[in-house]
DSSP file (Angstrom, degrees, kcal/mol; ACC not computed):
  #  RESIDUE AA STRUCTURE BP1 BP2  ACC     N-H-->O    O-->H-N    N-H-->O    O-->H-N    TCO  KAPPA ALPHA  PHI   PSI    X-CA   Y-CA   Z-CA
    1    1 A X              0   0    0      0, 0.0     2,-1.0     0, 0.0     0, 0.0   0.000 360.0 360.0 360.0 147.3   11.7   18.7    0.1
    2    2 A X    >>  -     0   0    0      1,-0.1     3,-3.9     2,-0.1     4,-0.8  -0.533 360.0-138.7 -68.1  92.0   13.7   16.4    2.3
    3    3 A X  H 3> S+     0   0    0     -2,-1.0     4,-1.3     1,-0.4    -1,-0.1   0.555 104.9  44.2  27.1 -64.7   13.3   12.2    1.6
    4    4 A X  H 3> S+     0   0    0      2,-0.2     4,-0.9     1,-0.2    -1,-0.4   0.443 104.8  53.3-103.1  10.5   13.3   11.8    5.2
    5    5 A X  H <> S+     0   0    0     -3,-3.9     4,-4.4     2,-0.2    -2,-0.2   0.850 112.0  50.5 -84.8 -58.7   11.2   14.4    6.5
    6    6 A X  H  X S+     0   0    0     -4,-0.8     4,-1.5     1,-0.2     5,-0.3   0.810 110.5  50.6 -75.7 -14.2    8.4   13.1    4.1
    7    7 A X  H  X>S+     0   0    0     -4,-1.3     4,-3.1    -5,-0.3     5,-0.5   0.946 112.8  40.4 -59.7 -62.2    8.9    9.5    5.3
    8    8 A X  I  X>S+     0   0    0     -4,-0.9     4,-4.1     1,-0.2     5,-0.6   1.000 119.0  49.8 -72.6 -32.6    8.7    9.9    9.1
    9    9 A X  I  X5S+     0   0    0     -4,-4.4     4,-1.2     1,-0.2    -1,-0.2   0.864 109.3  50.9 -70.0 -21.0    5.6   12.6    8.4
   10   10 A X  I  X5S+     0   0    0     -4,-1.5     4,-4.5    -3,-0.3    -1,-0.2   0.870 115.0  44.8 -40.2 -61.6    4.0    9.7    6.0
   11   11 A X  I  X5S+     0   0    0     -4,-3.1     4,-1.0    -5,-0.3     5,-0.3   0.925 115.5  46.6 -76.8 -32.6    4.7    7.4    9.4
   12   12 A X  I  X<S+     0   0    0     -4,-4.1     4,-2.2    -5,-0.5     5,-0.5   0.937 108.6  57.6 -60.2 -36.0    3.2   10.2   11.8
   13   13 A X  H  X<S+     0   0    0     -4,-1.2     4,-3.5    -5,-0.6    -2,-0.2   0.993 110.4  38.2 -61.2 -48.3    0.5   10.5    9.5
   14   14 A X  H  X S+     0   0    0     -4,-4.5     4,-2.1     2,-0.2    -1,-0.3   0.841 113.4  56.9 -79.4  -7.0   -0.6    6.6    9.8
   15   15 A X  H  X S+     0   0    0     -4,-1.0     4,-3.9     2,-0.2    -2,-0.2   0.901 112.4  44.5 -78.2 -62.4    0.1    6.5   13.7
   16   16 A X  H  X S+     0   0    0     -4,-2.2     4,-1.5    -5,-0.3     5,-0.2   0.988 110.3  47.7 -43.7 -50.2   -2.3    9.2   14.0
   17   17 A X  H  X S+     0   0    0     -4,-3.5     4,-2.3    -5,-0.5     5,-0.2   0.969 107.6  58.6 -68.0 -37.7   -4.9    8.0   11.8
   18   18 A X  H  X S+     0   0    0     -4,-2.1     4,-2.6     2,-0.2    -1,-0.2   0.953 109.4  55.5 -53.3 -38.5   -4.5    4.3   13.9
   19   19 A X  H >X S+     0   0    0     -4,-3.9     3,-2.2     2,-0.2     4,-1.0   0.886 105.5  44.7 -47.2 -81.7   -5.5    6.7   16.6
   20   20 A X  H 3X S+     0   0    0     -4,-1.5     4,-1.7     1,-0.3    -1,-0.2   0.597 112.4  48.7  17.4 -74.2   -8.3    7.9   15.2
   21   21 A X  H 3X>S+     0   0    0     -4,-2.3     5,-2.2    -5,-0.2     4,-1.6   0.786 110.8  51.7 -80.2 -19.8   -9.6    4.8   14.2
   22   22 A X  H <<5S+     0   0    0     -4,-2.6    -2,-0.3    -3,-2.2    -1,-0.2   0.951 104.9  53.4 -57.2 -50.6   -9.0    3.3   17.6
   23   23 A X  H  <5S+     0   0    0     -4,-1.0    -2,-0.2     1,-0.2    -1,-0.2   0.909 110.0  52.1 -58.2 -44.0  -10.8    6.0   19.5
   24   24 A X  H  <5S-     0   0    0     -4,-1.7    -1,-0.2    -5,-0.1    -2,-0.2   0.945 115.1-115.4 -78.6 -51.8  -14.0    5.3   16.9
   25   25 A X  T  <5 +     0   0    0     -4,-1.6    -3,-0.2    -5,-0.1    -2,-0.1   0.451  55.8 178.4 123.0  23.5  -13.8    1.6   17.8
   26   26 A X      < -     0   0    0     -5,-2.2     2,-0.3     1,-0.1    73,-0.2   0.285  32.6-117.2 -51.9-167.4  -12.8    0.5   13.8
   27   27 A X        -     0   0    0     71,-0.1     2,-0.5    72,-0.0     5,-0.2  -0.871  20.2-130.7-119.6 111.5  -12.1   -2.5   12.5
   28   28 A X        +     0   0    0     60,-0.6     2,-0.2    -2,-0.3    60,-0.2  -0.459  41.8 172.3 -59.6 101.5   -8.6   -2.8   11.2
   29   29 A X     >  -     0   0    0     -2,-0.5     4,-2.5    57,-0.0    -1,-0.1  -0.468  47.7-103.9-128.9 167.2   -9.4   -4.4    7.5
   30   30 A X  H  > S+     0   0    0     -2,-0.2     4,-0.7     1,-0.2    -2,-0.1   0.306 118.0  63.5 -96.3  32.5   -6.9   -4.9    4.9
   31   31 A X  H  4 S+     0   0    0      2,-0.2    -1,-0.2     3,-0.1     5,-0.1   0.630 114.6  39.8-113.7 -43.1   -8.1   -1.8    2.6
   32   32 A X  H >> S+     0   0    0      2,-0.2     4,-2.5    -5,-0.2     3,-2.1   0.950 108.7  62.9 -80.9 -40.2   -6.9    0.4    5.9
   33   33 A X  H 3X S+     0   0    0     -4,-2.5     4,-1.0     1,-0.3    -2,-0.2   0.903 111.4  34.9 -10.4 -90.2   -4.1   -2.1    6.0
   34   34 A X  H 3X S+     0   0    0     -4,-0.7     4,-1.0     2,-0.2    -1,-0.3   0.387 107.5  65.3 -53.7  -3.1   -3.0   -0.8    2.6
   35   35 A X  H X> S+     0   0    0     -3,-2.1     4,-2.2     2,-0.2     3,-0.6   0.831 106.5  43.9 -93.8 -66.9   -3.9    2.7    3.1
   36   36 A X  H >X S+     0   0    0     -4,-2.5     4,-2.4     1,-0.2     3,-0.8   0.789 103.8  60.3 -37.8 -39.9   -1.4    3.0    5.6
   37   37 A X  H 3X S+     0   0    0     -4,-1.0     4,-1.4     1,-0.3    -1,-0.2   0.869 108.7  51.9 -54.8 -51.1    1.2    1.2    3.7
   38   38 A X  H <X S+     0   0    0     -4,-1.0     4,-1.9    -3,-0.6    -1,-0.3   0.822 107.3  50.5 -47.8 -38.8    0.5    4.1    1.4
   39   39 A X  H << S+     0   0    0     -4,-2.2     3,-0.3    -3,-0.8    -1,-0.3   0.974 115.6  40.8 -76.4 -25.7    1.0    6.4    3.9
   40   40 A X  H  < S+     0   0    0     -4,-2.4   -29,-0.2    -5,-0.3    -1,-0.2   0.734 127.2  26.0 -67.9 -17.1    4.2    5.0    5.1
   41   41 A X  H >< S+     0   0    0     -4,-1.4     3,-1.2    -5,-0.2     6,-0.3   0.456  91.9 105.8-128.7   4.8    5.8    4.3    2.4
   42   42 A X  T 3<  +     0   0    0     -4,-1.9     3,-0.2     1,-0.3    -1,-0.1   0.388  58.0  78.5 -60.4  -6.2    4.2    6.7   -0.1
   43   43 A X  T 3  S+     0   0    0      1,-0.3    -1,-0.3    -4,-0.2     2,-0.1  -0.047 101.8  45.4-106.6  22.5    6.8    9.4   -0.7
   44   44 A X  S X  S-     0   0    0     -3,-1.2     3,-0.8   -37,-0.0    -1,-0.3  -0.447  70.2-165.7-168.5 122.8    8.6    6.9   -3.0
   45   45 A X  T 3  S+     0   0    0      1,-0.3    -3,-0.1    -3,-0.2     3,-0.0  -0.140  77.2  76.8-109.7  36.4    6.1    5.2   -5.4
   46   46 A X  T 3  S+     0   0    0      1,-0.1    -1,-0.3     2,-0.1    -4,-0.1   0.290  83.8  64.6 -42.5 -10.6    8.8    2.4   -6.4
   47   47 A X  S <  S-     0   0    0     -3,-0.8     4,-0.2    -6,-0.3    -2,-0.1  -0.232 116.8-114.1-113.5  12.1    8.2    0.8   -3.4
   48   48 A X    >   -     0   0    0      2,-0.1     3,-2.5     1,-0.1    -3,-0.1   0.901  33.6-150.8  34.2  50.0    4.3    0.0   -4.4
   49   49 A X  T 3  S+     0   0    0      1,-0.3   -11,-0.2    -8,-0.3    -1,-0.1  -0.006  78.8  11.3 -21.7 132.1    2.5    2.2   -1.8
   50   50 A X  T 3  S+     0   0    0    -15,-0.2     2,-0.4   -17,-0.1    -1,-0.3   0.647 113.9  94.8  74.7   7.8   -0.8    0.5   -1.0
   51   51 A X  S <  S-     0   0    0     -3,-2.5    -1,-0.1    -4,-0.2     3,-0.1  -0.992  73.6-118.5-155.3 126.5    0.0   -2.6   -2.7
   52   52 A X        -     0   0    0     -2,-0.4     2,-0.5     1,-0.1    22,-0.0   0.025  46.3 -95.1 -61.2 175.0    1.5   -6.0   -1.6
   53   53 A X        -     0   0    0      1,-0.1    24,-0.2     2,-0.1    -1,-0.1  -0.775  21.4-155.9-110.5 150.2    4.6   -7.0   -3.1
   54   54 A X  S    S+     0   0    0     -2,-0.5    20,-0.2     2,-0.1    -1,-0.1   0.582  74.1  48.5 -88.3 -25.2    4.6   -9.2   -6.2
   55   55 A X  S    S-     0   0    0      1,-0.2     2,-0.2    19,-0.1    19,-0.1  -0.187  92.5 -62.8-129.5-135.8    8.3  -10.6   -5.4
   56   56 A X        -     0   0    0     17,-0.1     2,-0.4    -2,-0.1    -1,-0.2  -0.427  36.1-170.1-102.3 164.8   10.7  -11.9   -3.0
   57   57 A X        +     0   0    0     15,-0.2    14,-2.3    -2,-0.2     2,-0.3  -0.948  11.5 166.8-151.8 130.3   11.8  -10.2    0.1
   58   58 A X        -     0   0    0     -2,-0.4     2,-0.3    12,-0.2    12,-0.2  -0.990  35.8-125.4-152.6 134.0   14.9  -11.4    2.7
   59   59 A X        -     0   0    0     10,-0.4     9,-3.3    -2,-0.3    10,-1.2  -0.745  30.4-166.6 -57.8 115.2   16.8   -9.9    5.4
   60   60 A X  E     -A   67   0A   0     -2,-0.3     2,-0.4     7,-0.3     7,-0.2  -0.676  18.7-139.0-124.9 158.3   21.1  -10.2    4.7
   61   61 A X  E >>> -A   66   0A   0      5,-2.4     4,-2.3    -2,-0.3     3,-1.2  -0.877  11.6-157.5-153.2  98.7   23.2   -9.6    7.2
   62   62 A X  T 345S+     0   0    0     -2,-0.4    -1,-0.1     1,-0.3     5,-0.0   0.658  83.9  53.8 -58.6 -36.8   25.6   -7.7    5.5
   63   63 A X  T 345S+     0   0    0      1,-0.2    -1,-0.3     2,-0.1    -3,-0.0   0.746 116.4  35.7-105.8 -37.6   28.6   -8.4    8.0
   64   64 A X  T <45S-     0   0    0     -3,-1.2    -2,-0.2     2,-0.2    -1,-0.2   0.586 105.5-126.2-103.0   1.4   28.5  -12.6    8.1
   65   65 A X  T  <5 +     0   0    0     -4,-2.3     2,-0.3     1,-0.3    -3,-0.2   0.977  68.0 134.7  55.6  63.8   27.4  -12.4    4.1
   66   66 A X  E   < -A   61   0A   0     -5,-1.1    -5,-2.4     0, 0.0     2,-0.4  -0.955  65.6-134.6-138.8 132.5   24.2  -14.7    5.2
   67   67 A X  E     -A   60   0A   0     -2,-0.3    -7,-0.3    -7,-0.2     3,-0.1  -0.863  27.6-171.5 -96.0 141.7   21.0  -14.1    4.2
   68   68 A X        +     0   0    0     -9,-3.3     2,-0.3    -2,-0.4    -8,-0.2   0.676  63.1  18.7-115.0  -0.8   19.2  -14.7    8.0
   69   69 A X        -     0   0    0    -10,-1.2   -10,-0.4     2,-0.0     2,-0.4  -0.987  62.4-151.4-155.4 154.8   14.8  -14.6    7.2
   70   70 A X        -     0   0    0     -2,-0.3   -12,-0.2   -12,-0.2     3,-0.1  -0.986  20.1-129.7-135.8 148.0   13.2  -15.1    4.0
   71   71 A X        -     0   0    0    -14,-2.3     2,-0.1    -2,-0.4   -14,-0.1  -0.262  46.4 -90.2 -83.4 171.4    9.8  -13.2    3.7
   72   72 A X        -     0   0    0      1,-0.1   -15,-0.2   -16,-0.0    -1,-0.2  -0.348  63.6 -64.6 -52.2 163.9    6.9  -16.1    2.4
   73   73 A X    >>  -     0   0    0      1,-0.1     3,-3.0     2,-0.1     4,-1.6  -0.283  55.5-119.3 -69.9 152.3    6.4  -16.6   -0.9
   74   74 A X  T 34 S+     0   0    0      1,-0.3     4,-0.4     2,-0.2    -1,-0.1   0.794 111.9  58.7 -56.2 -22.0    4.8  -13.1   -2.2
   75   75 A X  T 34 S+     0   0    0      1,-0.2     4,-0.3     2,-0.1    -1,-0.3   0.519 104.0  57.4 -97.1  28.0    1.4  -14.6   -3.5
   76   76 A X  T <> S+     0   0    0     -3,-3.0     4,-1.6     2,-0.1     3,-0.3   0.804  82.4  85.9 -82.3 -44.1    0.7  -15.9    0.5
   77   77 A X  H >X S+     0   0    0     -4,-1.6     3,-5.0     1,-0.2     4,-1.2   0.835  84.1  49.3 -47.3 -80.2    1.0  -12.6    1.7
   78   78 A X  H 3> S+     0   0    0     -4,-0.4     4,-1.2     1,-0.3    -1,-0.2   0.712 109.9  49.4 -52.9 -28.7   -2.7  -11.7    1.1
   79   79 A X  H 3> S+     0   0    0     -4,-0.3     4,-1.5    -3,-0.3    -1,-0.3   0.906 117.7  44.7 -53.9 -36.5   -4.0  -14.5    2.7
   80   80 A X  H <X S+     0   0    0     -3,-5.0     4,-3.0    -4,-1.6    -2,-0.2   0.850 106.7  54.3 -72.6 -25.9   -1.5  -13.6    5.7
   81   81 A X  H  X S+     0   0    0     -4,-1.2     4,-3.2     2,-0.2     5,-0.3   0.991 111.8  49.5 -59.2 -66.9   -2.2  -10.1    5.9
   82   82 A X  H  X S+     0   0    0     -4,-1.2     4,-2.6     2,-0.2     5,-0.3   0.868 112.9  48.0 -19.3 -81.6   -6.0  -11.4    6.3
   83   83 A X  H  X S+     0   0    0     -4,-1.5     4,-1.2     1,-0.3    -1,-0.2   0.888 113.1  43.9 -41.1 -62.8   -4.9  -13.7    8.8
   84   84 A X  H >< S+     0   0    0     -4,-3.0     3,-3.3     1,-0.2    -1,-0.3   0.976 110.9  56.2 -57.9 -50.2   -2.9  -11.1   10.8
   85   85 A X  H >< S+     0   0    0     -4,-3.2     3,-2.4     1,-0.3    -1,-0.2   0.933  97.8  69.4 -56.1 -28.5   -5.8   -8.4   10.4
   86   86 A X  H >< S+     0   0    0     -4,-2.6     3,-1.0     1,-0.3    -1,-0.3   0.756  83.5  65.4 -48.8 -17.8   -8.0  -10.9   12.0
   87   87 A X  T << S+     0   0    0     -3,-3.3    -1,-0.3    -4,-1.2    -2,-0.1   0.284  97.3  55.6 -93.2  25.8   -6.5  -10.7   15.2
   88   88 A X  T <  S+     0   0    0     -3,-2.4   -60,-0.6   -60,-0.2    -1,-0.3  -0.091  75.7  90.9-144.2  38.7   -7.6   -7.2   15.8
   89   89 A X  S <  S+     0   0    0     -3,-1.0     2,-0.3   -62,-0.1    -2,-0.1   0.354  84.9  54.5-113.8   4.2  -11.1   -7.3   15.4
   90   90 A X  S    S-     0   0    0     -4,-0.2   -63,-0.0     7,-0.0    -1,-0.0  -0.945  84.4-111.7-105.1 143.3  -11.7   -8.0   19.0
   91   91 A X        -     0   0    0     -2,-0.3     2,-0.3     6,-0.1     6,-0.1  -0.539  43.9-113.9 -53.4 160.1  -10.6   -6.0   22.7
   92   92 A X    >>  -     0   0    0     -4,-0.1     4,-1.3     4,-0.0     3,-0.7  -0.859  30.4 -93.9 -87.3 142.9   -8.4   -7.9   24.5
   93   93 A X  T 34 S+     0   0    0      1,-0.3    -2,-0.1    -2,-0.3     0, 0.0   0.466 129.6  50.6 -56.6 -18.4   -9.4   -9.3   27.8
   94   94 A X  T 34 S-     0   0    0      3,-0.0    -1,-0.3     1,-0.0     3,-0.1  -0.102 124.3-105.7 -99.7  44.9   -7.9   -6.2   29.6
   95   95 A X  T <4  +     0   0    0     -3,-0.7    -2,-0.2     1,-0.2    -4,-0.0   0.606  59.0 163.2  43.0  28.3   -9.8   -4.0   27.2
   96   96 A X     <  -     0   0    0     -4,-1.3     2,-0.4     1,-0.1    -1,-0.2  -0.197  48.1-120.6 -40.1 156.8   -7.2   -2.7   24.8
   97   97 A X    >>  -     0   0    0      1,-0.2     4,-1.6    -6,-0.1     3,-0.7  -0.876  22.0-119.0-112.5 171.8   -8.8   -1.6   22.4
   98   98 A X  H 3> S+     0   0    0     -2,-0.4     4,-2.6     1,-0.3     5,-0.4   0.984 105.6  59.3 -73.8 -41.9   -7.6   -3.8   19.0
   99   99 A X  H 34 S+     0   0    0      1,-0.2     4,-0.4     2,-0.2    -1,-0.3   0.944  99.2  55.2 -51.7 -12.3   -6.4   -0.8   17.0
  100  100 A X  H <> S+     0   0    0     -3,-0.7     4,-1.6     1,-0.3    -1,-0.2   0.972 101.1  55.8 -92.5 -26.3   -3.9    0.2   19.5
  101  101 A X  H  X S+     0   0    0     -4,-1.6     4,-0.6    -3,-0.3    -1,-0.3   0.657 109.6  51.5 -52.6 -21.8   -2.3   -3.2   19.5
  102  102 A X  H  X S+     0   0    0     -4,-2.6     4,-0.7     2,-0.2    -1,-0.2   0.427 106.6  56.1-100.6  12.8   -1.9   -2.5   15.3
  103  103 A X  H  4 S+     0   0    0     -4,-0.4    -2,-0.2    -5,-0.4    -1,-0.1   0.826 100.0  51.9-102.6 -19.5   -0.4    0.7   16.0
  104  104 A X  H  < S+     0   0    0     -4,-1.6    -1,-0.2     1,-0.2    -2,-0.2   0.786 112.4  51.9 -73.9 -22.1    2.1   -0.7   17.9
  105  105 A X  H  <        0   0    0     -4,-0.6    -2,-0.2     1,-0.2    -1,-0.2   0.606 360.0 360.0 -28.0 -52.9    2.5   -2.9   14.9
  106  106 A X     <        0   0    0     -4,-0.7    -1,-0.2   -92,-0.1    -2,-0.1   0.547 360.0 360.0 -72.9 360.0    2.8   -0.3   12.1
């Protein structure tokens, strides 16, 4: 089966399921956090589906031979991931509801 077929149907899969859980009213947590990660990224399990990453991660820009963002360090992330789910456990004052704001996210 094609690489990139099962990648964007992995990323339909978790845009639907943000639906889902928006329509129910969820709460975006970091266990669905990671489930999605799974879904997205799950069709190649070198890439630690479902699981934050243990090392360093940067953006290069291949063309001025500059590296141009450096991720935080990797054991921060689950305290930021927290942080970030937190902001989508309320609507927003024009009654989004929060999941559709993480879907735009994903």
């Amino acid at each position: 089966m094609d690489r990139t077929w099962i990648a964007v149907k992995g990323y339909s899969d978790a845009t639907t399921y943000l639906q889902v859980l928006a329509a129910r009213k969820a709460r975006l947590d970091e266990s669905t956090l990671l489930a999605l990660h799974f879904m997205v990224q799950g069709y190649d399990l070198s890439r630690s589906p479902g699981r934050y990453r243990d090392g360093e991660v940067f953006v290069h820009d291949d063309d001025a031979r500059r590296t141009v963002h450096v991720g935080p360090p990797a054991e921060q992330v689950p305290d930021l991931m927290e942080e970030f789910t937190a902001r989508f456990t309320a609507p927003r004052a024009d009654g989004t509801p929060p999941l559709a704001d993480a879907a735009m996210t994903s």
